[in-house]
C-alpha positions in Angstrom: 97.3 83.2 94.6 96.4 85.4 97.7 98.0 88.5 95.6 96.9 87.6 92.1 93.1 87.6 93.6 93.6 90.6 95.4 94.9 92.6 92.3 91.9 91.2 90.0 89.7 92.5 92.9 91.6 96.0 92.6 90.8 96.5 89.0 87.5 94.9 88.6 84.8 97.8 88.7 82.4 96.3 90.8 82.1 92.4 92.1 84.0 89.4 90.7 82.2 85.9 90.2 83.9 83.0 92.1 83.7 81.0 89.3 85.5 83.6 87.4 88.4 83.4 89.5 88.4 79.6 89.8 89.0 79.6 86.3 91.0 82.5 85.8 93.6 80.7 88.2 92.7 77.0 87.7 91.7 76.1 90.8 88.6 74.5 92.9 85.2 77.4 94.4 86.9 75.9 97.9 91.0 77.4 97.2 89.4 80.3 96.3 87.0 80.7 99.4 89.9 79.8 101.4 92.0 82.7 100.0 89.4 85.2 100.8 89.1 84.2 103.9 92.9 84.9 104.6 92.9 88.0 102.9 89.8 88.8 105.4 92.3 87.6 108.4 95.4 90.0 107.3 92.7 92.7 107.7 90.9 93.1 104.2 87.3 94.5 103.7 85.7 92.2 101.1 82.4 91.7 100.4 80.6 88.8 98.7 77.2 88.4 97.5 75.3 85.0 96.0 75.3 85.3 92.9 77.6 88.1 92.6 80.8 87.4 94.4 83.4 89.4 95.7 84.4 93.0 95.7 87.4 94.5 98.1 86.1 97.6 100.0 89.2 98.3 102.1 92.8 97.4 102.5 95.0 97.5 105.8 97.9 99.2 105.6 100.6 96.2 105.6 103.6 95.7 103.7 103.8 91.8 102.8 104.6 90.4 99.4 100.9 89.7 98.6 99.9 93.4 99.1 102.9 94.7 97.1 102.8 92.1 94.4 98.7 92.9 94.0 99.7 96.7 93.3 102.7 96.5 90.4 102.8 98.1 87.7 106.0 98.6 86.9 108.1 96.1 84.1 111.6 95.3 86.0 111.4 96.9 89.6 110.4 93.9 91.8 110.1 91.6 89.5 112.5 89.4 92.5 110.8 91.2 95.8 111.5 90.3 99.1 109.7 91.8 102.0 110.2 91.3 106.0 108.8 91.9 109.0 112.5 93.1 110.6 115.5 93.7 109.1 118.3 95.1 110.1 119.2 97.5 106.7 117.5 97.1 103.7 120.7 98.4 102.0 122.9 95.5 103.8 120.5 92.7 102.8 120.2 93.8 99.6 124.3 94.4 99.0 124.5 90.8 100.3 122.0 89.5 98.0 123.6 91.4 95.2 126.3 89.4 96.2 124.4 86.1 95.6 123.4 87.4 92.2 120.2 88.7 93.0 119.3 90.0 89.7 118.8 94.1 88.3 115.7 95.8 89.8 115.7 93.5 92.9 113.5 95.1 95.4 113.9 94.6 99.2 111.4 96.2 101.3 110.7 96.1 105.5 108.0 97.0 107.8 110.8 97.7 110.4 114.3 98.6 110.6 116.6 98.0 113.4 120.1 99.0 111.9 119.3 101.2 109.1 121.9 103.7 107.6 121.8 107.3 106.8 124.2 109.5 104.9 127.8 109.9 106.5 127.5 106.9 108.8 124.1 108.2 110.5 121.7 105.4 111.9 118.3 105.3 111.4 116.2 103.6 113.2 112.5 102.9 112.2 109.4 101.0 114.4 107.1 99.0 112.5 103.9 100.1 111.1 104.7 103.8 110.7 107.4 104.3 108.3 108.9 102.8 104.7 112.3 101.3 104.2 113.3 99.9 100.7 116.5 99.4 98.4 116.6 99.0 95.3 119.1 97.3 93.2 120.6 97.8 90.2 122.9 96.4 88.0 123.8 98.7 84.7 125.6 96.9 82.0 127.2 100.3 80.8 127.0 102.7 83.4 130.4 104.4 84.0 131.3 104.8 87.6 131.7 108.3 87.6 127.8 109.1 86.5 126.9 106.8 89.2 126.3 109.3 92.0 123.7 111.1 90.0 121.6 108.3 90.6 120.9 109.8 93.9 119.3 113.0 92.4 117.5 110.6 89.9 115.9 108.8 93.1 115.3 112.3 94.8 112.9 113.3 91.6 111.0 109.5 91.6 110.2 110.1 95.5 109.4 113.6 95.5 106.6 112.8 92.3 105.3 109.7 94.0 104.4 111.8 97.5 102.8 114.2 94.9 101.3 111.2 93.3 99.6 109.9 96.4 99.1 112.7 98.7 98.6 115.7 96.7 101.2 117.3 99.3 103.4 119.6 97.6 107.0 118.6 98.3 110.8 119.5 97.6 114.2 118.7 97.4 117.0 119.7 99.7 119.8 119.2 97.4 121.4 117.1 96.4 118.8 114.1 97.7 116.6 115.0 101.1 112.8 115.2 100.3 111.2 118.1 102.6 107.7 119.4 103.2 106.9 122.5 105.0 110.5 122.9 105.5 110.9 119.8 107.7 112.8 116.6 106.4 110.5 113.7 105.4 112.4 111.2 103.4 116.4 110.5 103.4 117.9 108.0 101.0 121.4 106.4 100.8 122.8 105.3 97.4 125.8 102.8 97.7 127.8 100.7 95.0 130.4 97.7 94.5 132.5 98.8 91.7 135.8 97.8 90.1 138.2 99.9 88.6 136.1 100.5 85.4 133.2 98.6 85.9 130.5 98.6 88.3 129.0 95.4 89.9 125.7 96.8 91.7 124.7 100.0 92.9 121.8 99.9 96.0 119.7 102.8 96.1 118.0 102.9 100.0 114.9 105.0 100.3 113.5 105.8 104.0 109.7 107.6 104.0 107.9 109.0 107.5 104.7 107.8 106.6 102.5 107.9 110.0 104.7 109.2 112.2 103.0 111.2 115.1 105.8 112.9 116.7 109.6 112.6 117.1 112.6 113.3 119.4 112.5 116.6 120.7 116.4 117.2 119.2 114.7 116.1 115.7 111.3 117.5 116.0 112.2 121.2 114.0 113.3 119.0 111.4 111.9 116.1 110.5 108.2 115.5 109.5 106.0 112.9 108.2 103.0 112.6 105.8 100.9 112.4 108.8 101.8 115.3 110.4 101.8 117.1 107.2 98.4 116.6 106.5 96.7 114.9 108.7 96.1 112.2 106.8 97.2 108.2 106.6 98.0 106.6 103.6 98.8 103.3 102.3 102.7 102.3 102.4 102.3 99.7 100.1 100.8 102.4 97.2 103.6 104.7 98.1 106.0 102.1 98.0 104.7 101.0 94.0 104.8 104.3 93.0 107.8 105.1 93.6 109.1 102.1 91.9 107.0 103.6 88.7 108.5 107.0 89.1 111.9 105.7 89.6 111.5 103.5 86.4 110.6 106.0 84.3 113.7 108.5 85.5 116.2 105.9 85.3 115.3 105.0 81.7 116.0 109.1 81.0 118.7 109.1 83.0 120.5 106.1 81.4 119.9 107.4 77.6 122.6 110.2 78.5 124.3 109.3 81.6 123.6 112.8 82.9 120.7 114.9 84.1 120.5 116.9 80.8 117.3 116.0 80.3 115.9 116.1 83.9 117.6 119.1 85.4 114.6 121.5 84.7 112.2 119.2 86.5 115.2 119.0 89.4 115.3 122.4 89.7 111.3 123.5 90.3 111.3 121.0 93.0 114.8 122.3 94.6 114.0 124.0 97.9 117.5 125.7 97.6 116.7 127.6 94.5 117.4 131.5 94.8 117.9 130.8 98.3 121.2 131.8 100.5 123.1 128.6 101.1 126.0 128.0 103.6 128.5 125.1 102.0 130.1 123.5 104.5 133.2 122.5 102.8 136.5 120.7 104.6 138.9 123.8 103.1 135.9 126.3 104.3 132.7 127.6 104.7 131.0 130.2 102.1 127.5 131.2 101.7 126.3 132.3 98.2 122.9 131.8 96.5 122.0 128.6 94.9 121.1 128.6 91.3 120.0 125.0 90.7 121.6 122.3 89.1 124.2 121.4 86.2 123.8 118.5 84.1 126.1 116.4 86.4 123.9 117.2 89.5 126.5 119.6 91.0 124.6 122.6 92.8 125.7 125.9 91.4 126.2 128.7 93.8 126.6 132.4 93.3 129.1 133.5 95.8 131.1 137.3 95.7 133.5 135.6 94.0 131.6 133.7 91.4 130.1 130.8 90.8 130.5 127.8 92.2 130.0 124.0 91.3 129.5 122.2 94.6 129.9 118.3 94.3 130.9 117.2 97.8 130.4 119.2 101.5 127.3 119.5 103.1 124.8 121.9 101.8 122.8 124.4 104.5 119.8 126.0 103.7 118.7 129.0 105.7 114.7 128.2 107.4 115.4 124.7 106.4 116.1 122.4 109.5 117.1 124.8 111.8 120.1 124.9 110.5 122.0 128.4 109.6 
């Protein structure tokens, strides 16, 4: 009841009579009083007022299934939402519970993460309070296997809008799926899946945010930012977390009319940090630079090299001013 209350407070403009929520939710003045009180315990501002009631003035910035559950908007993400305190990976727990037969748009979610995973078997390791790690999962009925990876790009977009979204910072993408501001890294995300020859079973797509990060390793700290240190400013997890569960909605659905990034890979491209830029690709037969020229509809980068251009769908991508890196 604790996150039904807390979302009626949200959207009321102004106070909220106690007897209105008694009988919006069927219970007694006294469940009610004792739910506000809680809420006031986990750290929320409310006001009440005889004859009046209650209005929310401020939020703490938690991640728990009340807080989450009080913001969502969107129709399938987290519709099953599971939130802890300490995990090891979001992605493991929510591969296990695909497992299980947790169902599509399952939403896992963590205030900290001991044994998180980045791309090509990095850890990541995040304290609590600062930072955001979620998974989603999915479980397409008609998804080939092959368009699969594109999801990664698709989740690159749905981040990069939500920062927008609830920041106002302007941020990009490091093709194909790191989210950078200012030229440092701010967001990584790791997309795995269970398939079978012809079918897939689930795909997990793990999202990692530096939210109030203050500083970090020296060997990271020309590279890696956070929406604090960007701005300056602290911002509520939870909000960032719903939108970009509505972003990532709404990209899917496009996404999954086509199976490609036909109709996306304009919006791709003016966030793409790479564009018109010299690249170095890393590649396992050998390393070329060339300029990028953005995307095709498959989500491979297209780079102008002396001798032509080339689609790039596996190696590492290096972006010149970006990281440090060449």
């Amino acid at each position: 009841m604790k996150a039904k209350i807390l979302q009626v407070l949200r959207e009321a403009d102004g106070y909220v009579s106690g007897q209105q929520l008694c009988e919006q939710f069927g219970v007694s003045r006294t469940a009610v009083w004792k739910a506000i009180n809680q809420l006031r315990e986990m750290g929320y501002e409310i006001d009440s007022v005889s004859n009046k009631g209650y209005c929310i003035r401020s939020a703490p910035d938690i991640l728990n299934k009340n807080e989450l559950l009080s913001l969502k908007k969107t129709a399938w993400i987290g519709q099953r939402l599971e939130c802890y305190d300490v995990i090891g990976s979001t992605n493991t727990t929510a591969m296990q519970m695909a497992e299980e037969g947790a169902p599509h748009g399952t939403l896992v979610v963590a205030d900290r993460q001991d044994s998180g995973k980045g791309r090509r078997g990095r850890s990541w390791v995040m304290p609590a309070g600062i930072a955001i790690a979620m998974s989603i999962l999915l479980k397409p009925e008609d998804l080939q296997p092959g368009n699969a990876p594109m999801l990664t790009l698709v989740s690159a977009l749905a981040v990069v809008r939500a920062i927008e979204e609830q920041t106002g910072l302007r941020a990009a993408i490091k093709w194909p799926n790191d989210i950078v501001i200012d030229g440092k890294k701010v967001c990584g995300m790791l997309t795995e899946m269970s398939t079978q020859i012809d079918y897939i079973n689930h795909i997990v797509v793990g999202i990692g945010i530096n939210v109030h990060n203050e500083q970090f390793p020296e060997e990271l700290s020309d590279r890696a930012t956070s929406l604090f240190l960007a701005s300056g400013k602290h911002y509520s997890r939870a909000a960032l977390v719903e939108a970009v569960c509505e972003q990532f909605e709404s990209y899917y659905e496009i996404f999954m009319r086509t199976q490609d990034l036909s109709n996306l890979k304009n919006e791709y491209d003016s966030y793409l940090v790479n564009k018109d830029r010299q690249v170095c690709i890393l590649d396992p037969r050998g390393e070329y630079v060339g300029k990028a020229l953005g995307i095709t509809e498959h989500g491979e980068l297209l780079v102008e090299t002396s001798d032509g251009i080339r689609n790039v769908d596996s190696g590492e991508v290096s972006v010149r001013g970006i990281y440090g890196y060449v």
